[in-house]
N, CA, C and O atoms as a Tinker XYZ file with bonds, in Angstrom:
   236  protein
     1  N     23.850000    3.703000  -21.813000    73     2
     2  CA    24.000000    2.868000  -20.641000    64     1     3
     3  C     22.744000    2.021000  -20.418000    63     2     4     5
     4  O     22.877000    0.806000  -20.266000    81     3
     5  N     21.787000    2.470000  -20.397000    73     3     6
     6  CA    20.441000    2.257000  -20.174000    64     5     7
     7  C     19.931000    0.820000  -21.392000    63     6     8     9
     8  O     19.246000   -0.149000  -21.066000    81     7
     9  N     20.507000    1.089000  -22.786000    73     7    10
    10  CA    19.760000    0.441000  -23.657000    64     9    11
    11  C     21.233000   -0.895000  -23.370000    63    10    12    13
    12  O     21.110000   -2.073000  -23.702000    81    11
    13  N     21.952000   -0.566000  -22.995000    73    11    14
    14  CA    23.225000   -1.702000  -22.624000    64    13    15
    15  C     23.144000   -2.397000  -21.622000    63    14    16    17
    16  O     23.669000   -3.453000  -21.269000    81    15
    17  N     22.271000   -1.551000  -21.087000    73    15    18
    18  CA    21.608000   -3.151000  -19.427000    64    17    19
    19  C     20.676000   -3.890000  -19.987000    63    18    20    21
    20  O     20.540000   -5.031000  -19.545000    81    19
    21  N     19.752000   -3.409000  -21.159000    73    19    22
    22  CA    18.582000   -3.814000  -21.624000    64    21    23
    23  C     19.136000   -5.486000  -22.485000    63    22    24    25
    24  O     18.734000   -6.645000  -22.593000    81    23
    25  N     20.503000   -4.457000  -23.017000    73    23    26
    26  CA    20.793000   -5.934000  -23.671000    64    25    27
    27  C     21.090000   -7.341000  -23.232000    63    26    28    29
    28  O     20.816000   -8.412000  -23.773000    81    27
    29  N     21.920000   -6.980000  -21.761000    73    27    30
    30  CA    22.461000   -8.086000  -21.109000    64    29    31
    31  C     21.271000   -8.900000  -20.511000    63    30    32    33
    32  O     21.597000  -10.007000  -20.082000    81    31
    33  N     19.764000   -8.516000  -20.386000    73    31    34
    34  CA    18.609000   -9.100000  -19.736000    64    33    35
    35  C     18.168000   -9.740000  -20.959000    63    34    36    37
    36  O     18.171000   -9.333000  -22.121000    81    35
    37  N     17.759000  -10.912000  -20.401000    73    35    38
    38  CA    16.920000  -11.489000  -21.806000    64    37    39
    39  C     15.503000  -11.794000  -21.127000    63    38    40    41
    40  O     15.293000  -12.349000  -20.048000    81    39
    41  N     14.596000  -11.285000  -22.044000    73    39    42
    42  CA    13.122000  -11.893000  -21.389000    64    41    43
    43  C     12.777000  -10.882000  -20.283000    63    42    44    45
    44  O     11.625000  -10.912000  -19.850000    81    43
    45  N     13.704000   -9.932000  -19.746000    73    43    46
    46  CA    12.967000   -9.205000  -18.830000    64    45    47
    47  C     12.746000   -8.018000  -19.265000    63    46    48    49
    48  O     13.245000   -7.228000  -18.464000    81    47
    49  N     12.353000   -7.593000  -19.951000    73    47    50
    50  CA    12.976000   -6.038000  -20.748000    64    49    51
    51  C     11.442000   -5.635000  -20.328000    63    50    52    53
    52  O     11.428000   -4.560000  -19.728000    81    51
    53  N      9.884000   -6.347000  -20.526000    73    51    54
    54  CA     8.545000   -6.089000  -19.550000    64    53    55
    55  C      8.719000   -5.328000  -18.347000    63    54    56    57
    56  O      8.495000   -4.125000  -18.217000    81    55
    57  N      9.165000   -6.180000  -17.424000    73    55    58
    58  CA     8.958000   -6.362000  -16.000000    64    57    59
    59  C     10.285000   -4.914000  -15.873000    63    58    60    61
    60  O      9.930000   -4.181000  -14.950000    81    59
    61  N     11.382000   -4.481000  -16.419000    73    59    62
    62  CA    12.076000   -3.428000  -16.377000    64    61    63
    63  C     11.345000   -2.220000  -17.130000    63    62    64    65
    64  O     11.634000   -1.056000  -16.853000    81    63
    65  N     10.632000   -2.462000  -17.845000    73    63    66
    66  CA     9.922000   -0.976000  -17.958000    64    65    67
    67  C      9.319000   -0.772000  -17.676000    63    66    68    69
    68  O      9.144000    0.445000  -17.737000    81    67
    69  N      8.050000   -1.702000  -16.912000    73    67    70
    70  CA     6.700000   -1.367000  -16.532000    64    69    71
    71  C      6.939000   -0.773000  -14.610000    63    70    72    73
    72  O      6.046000   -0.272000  -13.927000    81    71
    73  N      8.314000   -1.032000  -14.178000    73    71    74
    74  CA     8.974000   -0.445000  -13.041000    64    73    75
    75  C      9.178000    0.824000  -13.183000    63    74    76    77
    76  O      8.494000    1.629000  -12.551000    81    75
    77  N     10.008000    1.157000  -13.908000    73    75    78
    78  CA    10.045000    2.292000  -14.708000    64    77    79
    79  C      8.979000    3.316000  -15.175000    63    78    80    81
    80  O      9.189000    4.529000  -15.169000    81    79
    81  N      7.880000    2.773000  -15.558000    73    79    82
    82  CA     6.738000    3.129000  -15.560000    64    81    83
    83  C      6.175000    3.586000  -14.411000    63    82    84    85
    84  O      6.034000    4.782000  -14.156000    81    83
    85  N      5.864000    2.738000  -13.744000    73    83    86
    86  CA     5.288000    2.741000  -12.250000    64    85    87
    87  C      5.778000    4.049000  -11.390000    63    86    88    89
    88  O      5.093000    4.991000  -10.993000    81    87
    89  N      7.394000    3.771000  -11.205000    73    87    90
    90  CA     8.083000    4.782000  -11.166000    64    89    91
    91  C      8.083000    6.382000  -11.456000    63    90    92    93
    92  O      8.178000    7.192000  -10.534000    81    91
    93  N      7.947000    6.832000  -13.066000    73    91    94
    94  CA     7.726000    7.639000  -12.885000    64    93    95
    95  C      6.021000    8.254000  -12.899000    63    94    96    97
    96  O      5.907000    9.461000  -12.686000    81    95
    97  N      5.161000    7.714000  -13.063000    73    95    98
    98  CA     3.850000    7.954000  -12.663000    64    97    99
    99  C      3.580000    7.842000  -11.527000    63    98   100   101
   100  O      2.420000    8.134000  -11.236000    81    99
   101  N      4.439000    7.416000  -10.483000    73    99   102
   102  CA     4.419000    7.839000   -8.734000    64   101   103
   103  C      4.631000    9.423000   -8.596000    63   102   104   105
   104  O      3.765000   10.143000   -8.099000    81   103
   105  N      5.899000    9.921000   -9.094000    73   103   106
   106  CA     6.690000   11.026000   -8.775000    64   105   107
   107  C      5.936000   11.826000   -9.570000    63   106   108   109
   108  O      5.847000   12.938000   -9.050000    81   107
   109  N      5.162000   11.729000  -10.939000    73   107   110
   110  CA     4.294000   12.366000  -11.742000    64   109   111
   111  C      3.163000   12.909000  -10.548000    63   110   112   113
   112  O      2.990000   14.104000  -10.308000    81   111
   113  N      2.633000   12.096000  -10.043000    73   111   114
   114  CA     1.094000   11.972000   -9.024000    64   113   115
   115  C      1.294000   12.889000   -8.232000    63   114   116   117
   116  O      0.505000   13.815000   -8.043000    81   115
   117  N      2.888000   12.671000   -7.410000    73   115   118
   118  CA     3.447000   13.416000   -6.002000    64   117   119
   119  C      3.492000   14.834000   -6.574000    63   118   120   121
   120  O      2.987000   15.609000   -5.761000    81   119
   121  N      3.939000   15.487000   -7.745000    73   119   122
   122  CA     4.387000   16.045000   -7.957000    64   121   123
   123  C      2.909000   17.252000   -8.550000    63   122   124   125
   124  O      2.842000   18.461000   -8.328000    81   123
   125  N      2.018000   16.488000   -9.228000    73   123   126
   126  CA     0.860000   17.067000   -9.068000    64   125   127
   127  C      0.185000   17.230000   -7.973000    63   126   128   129
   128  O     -0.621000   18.160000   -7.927000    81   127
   129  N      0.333000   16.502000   -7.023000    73   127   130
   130  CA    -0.404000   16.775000   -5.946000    64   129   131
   131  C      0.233000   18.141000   -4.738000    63   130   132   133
   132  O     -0.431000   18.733000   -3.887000    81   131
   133  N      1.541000   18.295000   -5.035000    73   131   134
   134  CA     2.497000   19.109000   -4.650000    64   133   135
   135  C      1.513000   20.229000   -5.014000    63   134   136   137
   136  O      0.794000   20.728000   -4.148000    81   135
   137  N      1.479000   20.652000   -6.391000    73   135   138
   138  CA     1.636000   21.888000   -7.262000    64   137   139
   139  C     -0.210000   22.592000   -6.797000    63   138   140   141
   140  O     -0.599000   23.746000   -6.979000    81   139
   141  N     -0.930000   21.538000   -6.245000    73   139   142
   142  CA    -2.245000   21.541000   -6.526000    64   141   143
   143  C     -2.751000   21.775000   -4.791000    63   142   144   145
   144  O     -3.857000   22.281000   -4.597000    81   143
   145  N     -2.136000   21.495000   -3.945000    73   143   146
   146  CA    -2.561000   21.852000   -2.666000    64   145   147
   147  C     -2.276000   23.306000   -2.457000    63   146   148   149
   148  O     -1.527000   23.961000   -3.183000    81   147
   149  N     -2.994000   23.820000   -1.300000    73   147   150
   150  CA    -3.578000   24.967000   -0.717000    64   149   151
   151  C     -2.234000   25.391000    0.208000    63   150   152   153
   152  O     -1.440000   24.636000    0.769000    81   151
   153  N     -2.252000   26.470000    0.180000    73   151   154
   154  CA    -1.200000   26.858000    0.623000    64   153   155
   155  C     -1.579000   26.934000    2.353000    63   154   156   157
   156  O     -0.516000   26.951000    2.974000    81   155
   157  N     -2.646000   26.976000    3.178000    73   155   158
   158  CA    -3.069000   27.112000    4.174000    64   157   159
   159  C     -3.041000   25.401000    4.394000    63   158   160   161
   160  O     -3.105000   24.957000    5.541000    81   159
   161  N     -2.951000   24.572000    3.336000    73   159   162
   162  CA    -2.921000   22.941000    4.273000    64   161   163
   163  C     -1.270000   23.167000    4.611000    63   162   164   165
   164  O     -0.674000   23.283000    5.681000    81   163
   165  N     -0.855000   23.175000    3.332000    73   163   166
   166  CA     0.935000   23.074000    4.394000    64   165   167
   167  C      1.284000   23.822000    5.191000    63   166   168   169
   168  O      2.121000   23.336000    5.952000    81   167
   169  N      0.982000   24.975000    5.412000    73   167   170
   170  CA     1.050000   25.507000    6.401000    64   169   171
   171  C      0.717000   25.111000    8.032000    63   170   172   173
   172  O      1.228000   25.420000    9.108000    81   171
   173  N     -0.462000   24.226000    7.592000    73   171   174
   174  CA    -1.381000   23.630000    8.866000    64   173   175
   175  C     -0.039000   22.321000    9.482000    63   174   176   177
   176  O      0.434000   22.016000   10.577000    81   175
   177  N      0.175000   21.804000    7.846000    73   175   178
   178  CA     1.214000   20.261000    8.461000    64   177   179
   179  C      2.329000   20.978000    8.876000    63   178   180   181
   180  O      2.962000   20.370000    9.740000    81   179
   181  N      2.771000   22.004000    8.581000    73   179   182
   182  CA     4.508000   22.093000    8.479000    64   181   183
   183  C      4.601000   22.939000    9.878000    63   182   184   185
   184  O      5.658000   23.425000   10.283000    81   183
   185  N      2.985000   23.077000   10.758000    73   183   186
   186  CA     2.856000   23.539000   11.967000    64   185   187
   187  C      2.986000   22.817000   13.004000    63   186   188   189
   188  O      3.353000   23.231000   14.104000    81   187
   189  N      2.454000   20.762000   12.492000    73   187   190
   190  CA     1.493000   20.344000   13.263000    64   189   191
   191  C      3.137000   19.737000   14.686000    63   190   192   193
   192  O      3.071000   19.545000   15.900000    81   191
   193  N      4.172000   19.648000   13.851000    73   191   194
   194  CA     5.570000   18.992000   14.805000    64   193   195
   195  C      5.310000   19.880000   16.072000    63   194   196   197
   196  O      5.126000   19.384000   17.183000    81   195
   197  N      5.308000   21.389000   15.796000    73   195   198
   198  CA     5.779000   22.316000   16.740000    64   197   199
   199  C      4.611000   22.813000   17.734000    63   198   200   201
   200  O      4.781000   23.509000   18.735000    81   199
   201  N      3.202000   22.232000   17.171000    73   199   202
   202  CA     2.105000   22.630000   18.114000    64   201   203
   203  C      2.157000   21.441000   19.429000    63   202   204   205
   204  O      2.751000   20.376000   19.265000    81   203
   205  N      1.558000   21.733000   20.544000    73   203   206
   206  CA     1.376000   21.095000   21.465000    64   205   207
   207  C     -0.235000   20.378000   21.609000    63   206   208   209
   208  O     -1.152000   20.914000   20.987000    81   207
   209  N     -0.499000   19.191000   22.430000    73   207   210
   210  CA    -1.513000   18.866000   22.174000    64   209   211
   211  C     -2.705000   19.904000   22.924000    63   210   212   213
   212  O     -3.875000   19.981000   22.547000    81   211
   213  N     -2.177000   20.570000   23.921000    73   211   214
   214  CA    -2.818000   21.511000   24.752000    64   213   215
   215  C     -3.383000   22.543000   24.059000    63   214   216   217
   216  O     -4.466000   22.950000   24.479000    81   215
   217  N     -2.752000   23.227000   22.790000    73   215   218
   218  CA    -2.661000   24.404000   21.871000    64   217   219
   219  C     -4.073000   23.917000   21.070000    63   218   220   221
   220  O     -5.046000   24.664000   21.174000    81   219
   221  N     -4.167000   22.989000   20.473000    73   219   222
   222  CA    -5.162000   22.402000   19.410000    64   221   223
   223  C     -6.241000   22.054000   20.485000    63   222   224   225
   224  O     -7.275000   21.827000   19.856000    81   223
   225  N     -6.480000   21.899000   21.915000    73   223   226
   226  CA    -8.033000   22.011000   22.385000    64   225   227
   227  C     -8.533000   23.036000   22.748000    63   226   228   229
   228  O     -9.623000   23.222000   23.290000    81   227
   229  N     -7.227000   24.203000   22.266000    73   227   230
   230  CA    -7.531000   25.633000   23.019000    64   229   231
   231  C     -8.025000   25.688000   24.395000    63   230   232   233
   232  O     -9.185000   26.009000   24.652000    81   231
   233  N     -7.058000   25.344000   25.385000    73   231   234
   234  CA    -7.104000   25.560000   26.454000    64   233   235
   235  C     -5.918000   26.334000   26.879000    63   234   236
   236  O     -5.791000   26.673000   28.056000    81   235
């Protein structure tokens, strides 16, 4: 399917892979950065919806 869209483009076959590219070296990055954080930061974000602003000056 993929090499059959390639055909119908003429001259763009660059600008369609270097998207592609881009693409997956985004989700590559996200995906390291996933694997590589601390388990006490997500914990901190996946807190921060349900804390109040009162809670975080400790009052």
């Amino acid at each position: 399917m993929f090499k059959q869209f390639l055909d119908q483009v003429d001259g763009n076959q660059g600008y369609l892979l270097s998207s592609l590219g881009i693409f997956l070296l985004f989700f590559i990055l996200v995906g390291v950065y996933i694997l590589t954080i601390k388990k006490d930061e997500v914990k901190y974000m996946s807190e921060l919806p349900l804390k109040d602003n009162d809670d975080e000056r400790g009052s």
